[in-house]
N, CA, C and O of each residue as an XYZ file, in Angstrom:
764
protein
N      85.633     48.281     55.070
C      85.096     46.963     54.798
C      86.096     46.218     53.920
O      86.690     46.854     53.049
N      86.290     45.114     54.062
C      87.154     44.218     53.348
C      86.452     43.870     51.905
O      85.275     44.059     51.597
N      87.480     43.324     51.126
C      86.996     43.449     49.510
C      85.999     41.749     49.370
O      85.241     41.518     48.428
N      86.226     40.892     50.376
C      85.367     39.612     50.930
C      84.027     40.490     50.888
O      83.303     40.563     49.896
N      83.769     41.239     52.274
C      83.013     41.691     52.604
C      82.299     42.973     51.127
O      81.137     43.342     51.297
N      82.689     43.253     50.466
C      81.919     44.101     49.389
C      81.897     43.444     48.362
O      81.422     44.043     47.398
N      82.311     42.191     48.151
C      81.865     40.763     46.973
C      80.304     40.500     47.656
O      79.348     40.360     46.894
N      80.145     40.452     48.931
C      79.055     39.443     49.572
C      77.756     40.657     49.003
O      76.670     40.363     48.504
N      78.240     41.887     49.245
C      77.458     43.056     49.354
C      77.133     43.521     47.887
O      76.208     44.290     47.626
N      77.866     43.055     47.086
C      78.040     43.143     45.948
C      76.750     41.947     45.032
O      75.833     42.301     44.291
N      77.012     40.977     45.310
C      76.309     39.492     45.213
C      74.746     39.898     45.280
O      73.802     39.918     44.490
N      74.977     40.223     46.690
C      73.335     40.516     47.227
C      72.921     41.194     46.621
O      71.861     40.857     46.093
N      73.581     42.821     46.251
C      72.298     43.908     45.195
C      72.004     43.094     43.711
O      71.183     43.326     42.824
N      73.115     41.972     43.864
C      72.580     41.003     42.138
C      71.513     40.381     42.274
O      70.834     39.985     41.327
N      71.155     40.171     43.851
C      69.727     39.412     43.980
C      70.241     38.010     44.311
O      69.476     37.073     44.084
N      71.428     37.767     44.811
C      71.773     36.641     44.888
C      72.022     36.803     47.033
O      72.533     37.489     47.919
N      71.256     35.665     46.780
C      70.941     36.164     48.486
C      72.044     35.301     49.120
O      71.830     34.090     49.183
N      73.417     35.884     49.684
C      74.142     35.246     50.111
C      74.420     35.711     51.368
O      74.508     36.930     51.519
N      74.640     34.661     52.697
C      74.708     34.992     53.782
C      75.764     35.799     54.342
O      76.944     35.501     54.153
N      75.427     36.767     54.995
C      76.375     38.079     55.764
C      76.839     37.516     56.821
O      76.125     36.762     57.482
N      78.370     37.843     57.228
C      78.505     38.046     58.731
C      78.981     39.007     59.420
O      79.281     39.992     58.745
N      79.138     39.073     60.380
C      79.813     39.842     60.975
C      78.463     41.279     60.994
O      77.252     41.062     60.939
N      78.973     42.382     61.065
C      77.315     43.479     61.563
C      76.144     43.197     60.233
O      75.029     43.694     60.078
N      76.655     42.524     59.656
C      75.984     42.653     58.663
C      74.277     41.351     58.562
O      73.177     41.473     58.025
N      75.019     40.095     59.502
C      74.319     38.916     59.825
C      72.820     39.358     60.157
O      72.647     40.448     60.703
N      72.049     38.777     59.934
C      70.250     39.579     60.283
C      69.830     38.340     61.089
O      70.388     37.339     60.640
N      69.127     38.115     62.004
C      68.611     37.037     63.068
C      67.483     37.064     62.194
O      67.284     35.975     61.655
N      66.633     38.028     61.867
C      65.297     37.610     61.922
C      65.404     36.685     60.288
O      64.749     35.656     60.122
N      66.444     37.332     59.054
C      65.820     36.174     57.854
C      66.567     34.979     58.097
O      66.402     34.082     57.271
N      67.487     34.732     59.211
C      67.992     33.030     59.793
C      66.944     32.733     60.258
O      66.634     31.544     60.193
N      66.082     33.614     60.846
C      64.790     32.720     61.110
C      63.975     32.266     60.159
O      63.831     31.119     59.736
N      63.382     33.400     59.818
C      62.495     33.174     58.366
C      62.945     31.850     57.799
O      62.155     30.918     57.949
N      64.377     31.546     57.009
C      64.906     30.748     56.176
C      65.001     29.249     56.867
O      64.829     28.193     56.257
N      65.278     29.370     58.111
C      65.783     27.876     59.127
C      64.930     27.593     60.372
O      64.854     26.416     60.726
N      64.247     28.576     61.114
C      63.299     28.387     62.153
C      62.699     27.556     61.911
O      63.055     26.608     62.612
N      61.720     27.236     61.116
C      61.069     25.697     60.744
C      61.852     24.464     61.263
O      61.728     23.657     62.184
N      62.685     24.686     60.281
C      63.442     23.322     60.589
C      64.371     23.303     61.905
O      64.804     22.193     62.215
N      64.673     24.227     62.590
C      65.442     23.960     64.024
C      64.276     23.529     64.898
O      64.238     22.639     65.747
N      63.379     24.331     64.509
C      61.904     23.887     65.691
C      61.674     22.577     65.450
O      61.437     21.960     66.489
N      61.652     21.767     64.236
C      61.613     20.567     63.494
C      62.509     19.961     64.404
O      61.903     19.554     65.396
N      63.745     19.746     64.439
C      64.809     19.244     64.970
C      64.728     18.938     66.212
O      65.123     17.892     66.727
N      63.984     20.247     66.965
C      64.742     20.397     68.235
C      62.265     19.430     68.838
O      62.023     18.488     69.593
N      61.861     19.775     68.523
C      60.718     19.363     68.616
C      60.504     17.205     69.003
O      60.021     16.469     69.864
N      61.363     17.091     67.475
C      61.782     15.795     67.634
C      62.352     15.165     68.350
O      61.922     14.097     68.786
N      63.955     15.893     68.783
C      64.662     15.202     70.053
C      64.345     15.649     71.155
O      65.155     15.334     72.026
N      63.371     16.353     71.554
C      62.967     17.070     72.966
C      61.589     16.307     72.909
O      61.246     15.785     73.970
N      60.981     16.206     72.127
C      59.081     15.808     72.908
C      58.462     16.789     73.118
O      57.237     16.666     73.111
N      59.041     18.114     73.381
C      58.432     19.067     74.290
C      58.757     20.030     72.985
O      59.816     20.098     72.362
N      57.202     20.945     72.702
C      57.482     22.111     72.455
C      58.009     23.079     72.890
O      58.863     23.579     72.158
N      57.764     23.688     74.110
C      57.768     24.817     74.529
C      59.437     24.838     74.844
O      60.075     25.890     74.858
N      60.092     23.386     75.116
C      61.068     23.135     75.323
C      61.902     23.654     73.950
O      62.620     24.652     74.001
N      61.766     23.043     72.997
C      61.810     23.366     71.722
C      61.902     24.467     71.102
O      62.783     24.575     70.249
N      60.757     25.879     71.453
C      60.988     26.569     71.196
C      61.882     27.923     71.822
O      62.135     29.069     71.450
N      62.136     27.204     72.792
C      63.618     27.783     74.034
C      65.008     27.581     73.277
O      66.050     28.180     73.543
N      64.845     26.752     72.419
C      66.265     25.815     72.301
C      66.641     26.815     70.675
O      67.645     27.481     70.420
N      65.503     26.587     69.889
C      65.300     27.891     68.591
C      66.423     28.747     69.050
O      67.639     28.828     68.880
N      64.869     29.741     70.131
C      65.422     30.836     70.678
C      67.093     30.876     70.852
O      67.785     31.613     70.149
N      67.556     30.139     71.706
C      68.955     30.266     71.813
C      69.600     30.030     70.612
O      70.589     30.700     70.314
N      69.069     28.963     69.712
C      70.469     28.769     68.694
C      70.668     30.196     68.179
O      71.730     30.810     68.088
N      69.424     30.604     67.858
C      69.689     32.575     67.336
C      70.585     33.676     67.851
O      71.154     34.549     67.194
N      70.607     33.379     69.685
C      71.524     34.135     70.765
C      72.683     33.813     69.787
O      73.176     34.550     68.934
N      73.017     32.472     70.129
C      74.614     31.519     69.949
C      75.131     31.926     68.574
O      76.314     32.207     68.379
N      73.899     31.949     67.337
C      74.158     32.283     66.108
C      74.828     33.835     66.152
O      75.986     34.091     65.824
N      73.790     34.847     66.654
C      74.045     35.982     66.461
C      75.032     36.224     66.804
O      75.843     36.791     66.072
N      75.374     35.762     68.429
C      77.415     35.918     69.358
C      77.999     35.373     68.463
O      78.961     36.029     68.063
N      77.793     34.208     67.841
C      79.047     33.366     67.046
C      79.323     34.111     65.477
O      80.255     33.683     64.795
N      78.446     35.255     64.957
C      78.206     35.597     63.512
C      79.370     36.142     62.857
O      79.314     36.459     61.669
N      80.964     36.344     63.894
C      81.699     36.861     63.002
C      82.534     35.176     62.963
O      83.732     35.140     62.686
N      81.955     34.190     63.191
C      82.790     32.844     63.231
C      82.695     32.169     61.696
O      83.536     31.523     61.072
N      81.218     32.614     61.310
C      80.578     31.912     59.966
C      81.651     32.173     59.143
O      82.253     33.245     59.097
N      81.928     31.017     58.383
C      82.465     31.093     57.064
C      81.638     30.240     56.124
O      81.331     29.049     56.160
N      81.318     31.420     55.098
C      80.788     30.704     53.988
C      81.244     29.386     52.964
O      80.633     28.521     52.337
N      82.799     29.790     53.194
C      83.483     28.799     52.166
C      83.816     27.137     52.985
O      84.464     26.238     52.449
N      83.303     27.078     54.112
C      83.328     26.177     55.226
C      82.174     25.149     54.915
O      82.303     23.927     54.829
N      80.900     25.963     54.747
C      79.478     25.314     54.496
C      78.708     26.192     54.562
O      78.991     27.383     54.689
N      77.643     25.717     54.483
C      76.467     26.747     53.794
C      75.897     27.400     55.164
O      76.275     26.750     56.138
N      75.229     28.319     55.439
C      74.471     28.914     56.428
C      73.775     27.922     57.262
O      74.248     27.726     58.381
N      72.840     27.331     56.940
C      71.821     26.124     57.186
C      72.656     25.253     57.872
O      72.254     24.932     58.990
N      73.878     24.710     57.440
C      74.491     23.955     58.374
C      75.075     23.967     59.143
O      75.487     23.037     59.838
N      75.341     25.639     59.224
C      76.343     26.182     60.522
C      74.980     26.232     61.385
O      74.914     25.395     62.285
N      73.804     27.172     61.215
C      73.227     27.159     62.490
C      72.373     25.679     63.256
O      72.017     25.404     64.401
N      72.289     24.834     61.640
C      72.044     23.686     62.267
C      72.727     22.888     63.671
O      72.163     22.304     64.597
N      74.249     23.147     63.379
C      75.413     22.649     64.095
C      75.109     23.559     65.371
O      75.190     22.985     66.457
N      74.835     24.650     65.367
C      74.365     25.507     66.791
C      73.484     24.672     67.668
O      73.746     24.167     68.759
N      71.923     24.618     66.665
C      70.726     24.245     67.265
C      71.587     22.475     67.975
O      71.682     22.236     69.179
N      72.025     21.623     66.980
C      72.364     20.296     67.795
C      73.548     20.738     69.008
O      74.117     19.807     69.577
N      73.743     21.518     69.217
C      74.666     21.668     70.534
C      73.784     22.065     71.853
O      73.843     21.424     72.902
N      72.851     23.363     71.623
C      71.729     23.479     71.864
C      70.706     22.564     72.693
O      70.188     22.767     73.791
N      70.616     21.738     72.007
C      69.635     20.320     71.432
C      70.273     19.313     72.768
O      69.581     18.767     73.627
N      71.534     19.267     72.671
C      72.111     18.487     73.777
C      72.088     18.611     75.118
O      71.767     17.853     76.034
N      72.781     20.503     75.010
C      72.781     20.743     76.224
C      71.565     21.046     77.053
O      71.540     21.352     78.246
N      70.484     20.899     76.154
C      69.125     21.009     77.189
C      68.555     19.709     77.937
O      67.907     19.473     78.956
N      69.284     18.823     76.634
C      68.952     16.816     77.189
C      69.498     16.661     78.474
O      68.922     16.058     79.379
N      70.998     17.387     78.604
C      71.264     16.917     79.715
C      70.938     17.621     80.948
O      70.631     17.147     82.042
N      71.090     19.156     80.487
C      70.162     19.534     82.094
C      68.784     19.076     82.011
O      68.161     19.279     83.053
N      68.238     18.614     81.239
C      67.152     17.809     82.251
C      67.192     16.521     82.733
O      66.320     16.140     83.513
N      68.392     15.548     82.253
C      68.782     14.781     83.042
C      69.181     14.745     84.294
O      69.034     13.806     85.076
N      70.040     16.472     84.630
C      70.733     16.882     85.872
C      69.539     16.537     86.838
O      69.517     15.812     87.833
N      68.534     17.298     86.223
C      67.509     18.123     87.339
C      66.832     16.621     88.224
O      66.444     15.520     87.831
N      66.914     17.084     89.176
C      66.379     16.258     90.290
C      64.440     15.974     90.122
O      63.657     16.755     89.581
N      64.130     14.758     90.716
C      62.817     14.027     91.066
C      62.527     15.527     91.840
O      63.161     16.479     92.296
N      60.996     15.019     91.649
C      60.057     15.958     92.537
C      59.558     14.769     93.744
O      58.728     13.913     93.437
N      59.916     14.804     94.565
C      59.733     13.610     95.694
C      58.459     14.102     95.917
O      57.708     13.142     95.747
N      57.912     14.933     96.163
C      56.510     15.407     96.370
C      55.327     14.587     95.313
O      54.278     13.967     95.493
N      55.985     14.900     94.392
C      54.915     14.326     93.426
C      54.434     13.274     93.346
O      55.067     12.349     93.855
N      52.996     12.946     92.617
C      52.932     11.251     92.805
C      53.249     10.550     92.038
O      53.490     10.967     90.905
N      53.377      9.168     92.372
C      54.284      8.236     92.074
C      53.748      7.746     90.952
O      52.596      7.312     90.985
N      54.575      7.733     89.645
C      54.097      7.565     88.392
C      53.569      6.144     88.042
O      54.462      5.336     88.297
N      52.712      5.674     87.666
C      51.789      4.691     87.123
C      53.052      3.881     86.702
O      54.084      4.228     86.128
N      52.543      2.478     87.267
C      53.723      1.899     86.461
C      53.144      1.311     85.068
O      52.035      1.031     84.614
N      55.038      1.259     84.454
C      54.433      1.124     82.392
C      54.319     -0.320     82.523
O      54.369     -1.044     83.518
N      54.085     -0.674     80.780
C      54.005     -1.875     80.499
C      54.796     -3.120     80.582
O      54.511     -4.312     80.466
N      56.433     -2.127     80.943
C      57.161     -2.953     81.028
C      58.150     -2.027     81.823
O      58.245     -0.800     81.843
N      58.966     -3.166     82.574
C      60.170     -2.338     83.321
C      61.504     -2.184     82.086
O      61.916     -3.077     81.346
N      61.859     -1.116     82.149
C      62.669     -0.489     81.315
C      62.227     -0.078     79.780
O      62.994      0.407     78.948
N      61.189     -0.298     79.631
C      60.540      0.519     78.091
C      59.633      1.800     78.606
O      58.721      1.896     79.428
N      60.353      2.802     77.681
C      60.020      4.421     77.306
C      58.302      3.952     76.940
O      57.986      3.089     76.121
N      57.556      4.593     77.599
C      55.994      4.058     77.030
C      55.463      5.810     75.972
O      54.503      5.796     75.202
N      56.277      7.018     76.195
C      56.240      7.511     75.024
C      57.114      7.117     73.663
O      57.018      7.612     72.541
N      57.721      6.391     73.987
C      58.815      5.914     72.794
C      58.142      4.660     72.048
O      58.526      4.645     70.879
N      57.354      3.712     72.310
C      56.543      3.052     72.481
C      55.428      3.622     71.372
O      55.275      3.313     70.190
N      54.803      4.451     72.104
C      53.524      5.108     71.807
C      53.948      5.676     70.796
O      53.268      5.473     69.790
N      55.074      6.501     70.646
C      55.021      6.717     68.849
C      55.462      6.390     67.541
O      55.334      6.843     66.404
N      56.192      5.168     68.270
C      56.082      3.947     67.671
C      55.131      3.302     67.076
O      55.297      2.874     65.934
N      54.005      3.130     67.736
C      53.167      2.394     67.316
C      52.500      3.327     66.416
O      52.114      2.972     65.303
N      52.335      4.666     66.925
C      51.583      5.302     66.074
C      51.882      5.765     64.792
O      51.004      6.116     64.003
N      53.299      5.788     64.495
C      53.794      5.771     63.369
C      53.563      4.633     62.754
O      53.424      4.693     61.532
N      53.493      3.702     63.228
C      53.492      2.044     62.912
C      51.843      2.735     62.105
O      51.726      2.684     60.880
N      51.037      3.161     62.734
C      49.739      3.165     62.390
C      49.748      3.931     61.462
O      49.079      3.530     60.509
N      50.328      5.073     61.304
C      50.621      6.176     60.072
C      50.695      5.738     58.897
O      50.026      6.142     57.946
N      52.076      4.292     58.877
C      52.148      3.804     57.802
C      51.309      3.536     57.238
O      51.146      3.933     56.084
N      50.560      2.836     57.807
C      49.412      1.605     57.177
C      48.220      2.322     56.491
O      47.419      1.770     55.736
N      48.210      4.009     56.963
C      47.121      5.138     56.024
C      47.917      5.234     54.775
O      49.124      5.129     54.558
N      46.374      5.581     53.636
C      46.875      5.863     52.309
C      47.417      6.963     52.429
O      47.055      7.862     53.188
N      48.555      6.979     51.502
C      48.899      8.511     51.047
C      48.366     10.102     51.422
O      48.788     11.199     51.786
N      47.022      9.320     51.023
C      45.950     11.123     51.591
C      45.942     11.035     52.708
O      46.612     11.815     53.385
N      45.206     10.086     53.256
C      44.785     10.045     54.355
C      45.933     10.315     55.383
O      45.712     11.116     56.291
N      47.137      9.695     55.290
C      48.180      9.787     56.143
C      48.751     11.424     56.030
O      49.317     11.946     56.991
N      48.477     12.310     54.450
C      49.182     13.525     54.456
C      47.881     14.612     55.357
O      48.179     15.557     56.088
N      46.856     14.278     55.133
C      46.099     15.074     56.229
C      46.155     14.899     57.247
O      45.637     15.886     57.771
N      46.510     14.147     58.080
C      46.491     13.901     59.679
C      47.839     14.359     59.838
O      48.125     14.687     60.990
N      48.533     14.440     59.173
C      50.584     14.844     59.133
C      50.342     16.047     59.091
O      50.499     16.549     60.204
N      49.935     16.977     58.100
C      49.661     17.988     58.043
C      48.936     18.954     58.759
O      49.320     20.120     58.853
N      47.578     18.385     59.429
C      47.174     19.529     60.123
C      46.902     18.814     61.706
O      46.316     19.496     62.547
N      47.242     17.778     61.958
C      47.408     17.380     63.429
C      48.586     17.430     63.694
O      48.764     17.875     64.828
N      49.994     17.037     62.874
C      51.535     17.182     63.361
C      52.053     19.105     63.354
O      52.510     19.778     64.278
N      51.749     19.473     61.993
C      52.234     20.303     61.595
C      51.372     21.861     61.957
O      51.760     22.988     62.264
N      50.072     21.251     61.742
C      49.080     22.552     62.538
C      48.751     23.138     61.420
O      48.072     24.079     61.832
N      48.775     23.219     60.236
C      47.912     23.544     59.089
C      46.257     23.629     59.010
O      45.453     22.739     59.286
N      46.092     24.494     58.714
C      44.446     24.533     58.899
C      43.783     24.091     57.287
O      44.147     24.428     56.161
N      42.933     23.410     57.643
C      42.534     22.806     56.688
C      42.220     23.734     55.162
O      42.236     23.136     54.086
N      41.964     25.119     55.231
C      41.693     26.545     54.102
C      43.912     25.935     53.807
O      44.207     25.199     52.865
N      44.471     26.206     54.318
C      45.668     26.224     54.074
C      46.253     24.990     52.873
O      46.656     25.106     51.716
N      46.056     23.728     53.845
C      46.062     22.239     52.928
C      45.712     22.493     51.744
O      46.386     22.352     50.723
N      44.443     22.947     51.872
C      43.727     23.055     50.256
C      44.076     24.033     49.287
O      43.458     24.061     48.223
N      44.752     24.628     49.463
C      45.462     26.174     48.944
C      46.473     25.292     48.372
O      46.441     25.109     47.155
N      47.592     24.575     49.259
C      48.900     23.547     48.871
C      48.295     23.051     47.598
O      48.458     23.479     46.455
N      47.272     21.667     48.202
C      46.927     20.666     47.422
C      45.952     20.524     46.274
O      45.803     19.673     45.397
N      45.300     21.728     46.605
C      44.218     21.728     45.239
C      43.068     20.828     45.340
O      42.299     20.736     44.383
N      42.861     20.088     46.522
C      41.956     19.623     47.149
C      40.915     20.026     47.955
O      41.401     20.231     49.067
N      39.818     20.227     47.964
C      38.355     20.891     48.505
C      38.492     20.606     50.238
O      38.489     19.487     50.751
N      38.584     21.605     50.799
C      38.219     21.997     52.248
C      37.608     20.334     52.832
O      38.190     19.624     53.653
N      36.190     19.995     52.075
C      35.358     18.915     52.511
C      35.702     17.894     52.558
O      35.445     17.120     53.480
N      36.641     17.540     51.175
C      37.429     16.515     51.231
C      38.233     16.298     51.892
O      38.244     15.073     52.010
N      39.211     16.841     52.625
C      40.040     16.979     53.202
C      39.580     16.502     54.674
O      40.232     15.712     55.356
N      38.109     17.218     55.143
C      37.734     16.930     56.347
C      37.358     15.704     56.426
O      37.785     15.017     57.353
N      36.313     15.065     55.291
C      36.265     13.666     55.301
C      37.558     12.735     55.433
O      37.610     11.881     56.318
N      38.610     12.932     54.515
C      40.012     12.049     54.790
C      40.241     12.259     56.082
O      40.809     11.266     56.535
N      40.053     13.168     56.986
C      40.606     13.677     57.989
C      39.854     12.695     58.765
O      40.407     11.956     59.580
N      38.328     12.672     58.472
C      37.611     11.510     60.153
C      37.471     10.407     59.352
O      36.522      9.739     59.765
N      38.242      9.683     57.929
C      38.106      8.298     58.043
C      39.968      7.947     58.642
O      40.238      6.874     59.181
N      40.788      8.782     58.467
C      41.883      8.547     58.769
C      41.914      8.249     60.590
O      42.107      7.185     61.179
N      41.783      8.914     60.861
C      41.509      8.751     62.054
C      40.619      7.842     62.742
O      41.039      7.494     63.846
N      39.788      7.486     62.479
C      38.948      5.768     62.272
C      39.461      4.989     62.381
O      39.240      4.134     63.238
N      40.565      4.959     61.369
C      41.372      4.158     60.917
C      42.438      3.761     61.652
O      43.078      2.733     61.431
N      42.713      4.764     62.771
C      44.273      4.725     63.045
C      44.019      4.523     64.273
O      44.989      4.419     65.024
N      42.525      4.399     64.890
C      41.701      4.309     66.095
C      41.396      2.592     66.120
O      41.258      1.937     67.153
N      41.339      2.116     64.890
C      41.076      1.256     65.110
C      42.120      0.108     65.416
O      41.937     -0.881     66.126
N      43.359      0.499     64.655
C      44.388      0.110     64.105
C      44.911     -0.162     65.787
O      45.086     -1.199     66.427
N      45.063      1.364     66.153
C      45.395      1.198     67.733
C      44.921      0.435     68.595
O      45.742     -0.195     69.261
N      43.613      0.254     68.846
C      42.672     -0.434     69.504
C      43.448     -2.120     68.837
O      44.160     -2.849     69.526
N      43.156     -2.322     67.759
C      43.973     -3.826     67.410
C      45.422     -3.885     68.024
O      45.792     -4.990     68.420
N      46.204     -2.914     68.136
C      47.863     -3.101     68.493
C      47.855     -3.228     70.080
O      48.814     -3.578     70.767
N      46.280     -2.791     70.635
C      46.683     -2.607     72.609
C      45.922     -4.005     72.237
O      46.797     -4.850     72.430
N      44.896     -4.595     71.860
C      44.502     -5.652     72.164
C      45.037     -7.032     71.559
O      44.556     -8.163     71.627
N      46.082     -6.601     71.005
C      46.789     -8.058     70.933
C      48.102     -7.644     71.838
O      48.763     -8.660     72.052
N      48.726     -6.400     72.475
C      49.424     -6.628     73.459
C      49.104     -7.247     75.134
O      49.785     -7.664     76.071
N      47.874     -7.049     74.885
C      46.969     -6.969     76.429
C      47.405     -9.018     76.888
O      46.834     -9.992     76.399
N      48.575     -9.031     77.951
C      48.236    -10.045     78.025
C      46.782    -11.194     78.418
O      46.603    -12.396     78.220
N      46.123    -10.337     78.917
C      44.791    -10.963     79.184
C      43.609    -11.358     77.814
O      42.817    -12.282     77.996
N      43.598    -10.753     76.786
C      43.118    -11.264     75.591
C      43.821    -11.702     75.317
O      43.790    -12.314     74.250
């Protein structure tokens, strides 16, 4: 082992958790430590979970093949596999650009407008609507409708009562129902 390599090894029994490479690299605490946030990443520029969690999956392959490439003194861990996941991230955008129409299928509803994304649109607005919730109200609907937190969980974080939480939860949503309902009916050219 190189005297690099028994500093790193050295570091670590100090409790100083510094990233390994080469046989030494572990997939599963790059997950533990960064999986969140690549799923984060890759969730956002895909739309698609399941898509998303394909794309994870690989940055870990790419990480693990690439693990004698890491250099620590380059940048930190987090931003090397970040730099994986956005390559990742791309090359899945474009094979699904490659992939061909399903001519079979039926012919999609037309949107509101020719050339506007009507999911791009839609979460647009709904962010638009996010804003306009208070603080609470906007961190409970973020939290356990975006993020999937169960409400025993929230309240563990926040120190806030289960009940409360459920109430913020159905006036927020009221709210963001209604909000919506106002944003389609002043687009509707007919009202």
């Amino acid at each position: 082992m190189t005297s690099a390599g028994l500093a790193v090894l050295e570091d670590a029994a100090e409790g100083e958790a510094r990233p390994l490479s080469g046989p030494d690299f572990d997939v599963a605490r790059v997950f533990d430590e960064h999986g969140s946030l690549l799923l984060g990443l890759a969730v956002n520029a895909l739309g698609d979970r399941h898509a998303a969690e394909d794309c994870v999956q690989e940055t870990l392959v790419r990480a693990w093949r690439a693990r004698d490439t890491y250099r620590p003194e380059q940048g930190s861990e987090r931003t090397w596999v970040v730099a994986i996941a956005r390559r990742v991230i791309i090359d899945s955008l474009r094979a699904r650009a490659r992939r061909p129409l399903d001519v079979r299928a039926e012919p999609p509803e037309p949107g509101p407008e020719p050339g506007v994304d009507t999911q791009v649109a839609d979460r647009v607005t709904l962010l638009a609507g996010l804003a306009r919730l208070s603080p609470e109200h906007r961190e409970v609907v973020v939290e356990v409708q975006v993020r999937g937190l169960s409400y025993e969980e929230l309240s563990r974080r926040t120190g806030v009562a289960v009940g409360t939480l459920r109430s913020r939860m159905y006036y927020a949503l009221r709210a963001l129902r209604a909000l919506l309902t106002e944003e389609a009916d002043h687009d509707d050219p007919r009202g």
